[in-house]
C-alpha positions as CSV (number, residue, x, y, z in Angstrom):
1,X,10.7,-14.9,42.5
2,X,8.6,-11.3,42.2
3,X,5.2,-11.8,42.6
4,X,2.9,-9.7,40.1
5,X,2.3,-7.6,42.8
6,X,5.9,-6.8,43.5
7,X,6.5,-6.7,39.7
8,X,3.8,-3.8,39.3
9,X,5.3,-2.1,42.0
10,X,8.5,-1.9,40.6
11,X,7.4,-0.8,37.1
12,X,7.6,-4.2,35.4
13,X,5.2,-5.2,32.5
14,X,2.6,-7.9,33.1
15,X,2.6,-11.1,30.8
16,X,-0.9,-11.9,30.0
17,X,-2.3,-14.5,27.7
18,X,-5.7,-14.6,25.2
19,X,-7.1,-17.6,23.9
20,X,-9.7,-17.3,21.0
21,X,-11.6,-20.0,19.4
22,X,-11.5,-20.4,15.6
23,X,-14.2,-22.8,14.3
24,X,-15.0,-22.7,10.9
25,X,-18.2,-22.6,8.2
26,X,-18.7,-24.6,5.3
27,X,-17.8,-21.1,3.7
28,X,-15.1,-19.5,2.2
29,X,-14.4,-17.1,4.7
30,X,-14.8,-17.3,8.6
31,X,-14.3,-13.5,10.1
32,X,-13.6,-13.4,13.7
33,X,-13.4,-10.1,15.7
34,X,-11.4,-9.8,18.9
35,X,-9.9,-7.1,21.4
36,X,-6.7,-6.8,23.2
37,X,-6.7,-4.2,26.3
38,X,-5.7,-0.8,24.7
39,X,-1.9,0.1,24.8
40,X,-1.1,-3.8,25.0
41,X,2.6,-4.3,24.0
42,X,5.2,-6.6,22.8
43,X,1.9,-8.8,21.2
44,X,2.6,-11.9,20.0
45,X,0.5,-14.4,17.9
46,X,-0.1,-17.9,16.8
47,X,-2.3,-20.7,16.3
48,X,-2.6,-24.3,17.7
49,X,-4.5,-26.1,15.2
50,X,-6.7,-29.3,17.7
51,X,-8.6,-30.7,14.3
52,X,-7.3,-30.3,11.1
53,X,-9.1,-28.1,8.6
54,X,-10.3,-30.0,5.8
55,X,-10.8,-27.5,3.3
56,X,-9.6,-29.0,-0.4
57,X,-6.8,-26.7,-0.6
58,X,-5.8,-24.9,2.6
59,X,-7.2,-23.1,5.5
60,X,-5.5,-19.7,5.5
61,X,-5.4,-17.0,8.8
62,X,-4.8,-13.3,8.0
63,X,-4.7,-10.6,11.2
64,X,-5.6,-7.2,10.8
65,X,-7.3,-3.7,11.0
66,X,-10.6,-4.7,9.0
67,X,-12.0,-7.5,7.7
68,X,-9.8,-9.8,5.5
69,X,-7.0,-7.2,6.4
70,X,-3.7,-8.6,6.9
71,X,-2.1,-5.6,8.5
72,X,-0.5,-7.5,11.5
73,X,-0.2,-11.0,10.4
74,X,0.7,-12.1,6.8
75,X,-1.6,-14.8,5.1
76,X,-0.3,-18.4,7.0
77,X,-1.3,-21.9,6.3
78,X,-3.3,-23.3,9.8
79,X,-4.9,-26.2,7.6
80,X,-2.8,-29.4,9.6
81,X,-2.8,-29.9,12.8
82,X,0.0,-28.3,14.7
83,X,1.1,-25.0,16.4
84,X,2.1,-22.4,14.3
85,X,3.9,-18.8,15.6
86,X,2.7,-16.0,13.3
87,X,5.6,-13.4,12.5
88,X,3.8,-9.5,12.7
89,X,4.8,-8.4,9.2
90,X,7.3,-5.7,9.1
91,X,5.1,-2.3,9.2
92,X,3.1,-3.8,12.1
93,X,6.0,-4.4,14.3
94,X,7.2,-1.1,13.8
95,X,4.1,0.8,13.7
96,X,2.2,-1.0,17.1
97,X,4.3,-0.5,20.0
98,X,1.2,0.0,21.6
99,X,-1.8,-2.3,20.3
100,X,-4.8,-0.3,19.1
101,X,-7.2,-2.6,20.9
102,X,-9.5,-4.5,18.1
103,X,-8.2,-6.9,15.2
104,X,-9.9,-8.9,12.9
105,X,-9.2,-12.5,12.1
106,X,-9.8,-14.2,8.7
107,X,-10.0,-18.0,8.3
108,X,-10.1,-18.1,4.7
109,X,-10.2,-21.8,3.0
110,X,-9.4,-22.4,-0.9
111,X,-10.7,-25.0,-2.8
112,X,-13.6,-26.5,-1.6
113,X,-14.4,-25.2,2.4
114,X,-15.8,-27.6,4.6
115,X,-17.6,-27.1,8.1
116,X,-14.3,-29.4,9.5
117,X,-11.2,-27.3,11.4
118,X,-11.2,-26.3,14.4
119,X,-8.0,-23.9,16.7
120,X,-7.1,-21.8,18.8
121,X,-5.5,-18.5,18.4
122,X,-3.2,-17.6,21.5
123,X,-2.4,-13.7,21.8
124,X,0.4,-13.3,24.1
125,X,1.1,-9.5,25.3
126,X,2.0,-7.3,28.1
127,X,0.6,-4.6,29.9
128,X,2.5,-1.8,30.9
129,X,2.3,-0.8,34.4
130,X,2.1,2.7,36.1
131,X,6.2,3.9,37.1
């Protein structure tokens, strides 16, 4: 087995992993901002939901460019507790071979919103290394 050292060496990427907390309001919408390194690649999301979101209706997470964009990630149900893999939608996973650095996060709940829901949002990516 490589070690990351021998793996950067080499050329290889590097696997990393980003954990974000997603707590929610008693409002409709709870915007999060977050950064990946610049020229991250291969970026992956999705959410582990630890305490349900109560939230009359659902608890919704959108990923994108600005706030309440859903440029990377498509509007997806988080409300029950669970992990959940988030698909990039299809102009994303062509268009971001290398990740621009900042994305916004939308928790949006419909119905009544509640202060109750509580996840994580995992970002998995690499990072190229100099060949």
């Amino acid at each position: 087995m490589a070690t990351t050292a021998q793996k950067a060496a080499k050329g290889a990427s590097i696997r990393c992993t980003e954990l974000f907390s997603l707590p929610v309001t008693a409002t409709a919408n709870t915007d999060f901002i977050f950064k990946l390194p610049a020229g991250a690649e291969d970026v992956n999301f999705k959410t582990l939901t630890t305490t349900a979101y109560t939230a009359s209706t659902d608890a919704l997470i959108t990923i994108g460019s600005a706030a309440g964009g859903a440029q990377y990630v498509a509007s997806t149900t988080i409300k029950a507790l669970g992990q959940k893999a988030h698909a990039l939608v299809d102009a994303a996973a062509a268009a971001y071979v290398s990740w621009p650095g900042t994305f916004h996060v939308r928790v949006a709940q419909t119905g009544t919103a509640t202060a109750v829901g509580a996840g994580t949002l995992v970002a998995e990516y690499s990072l190229p290394t100099t060949r």
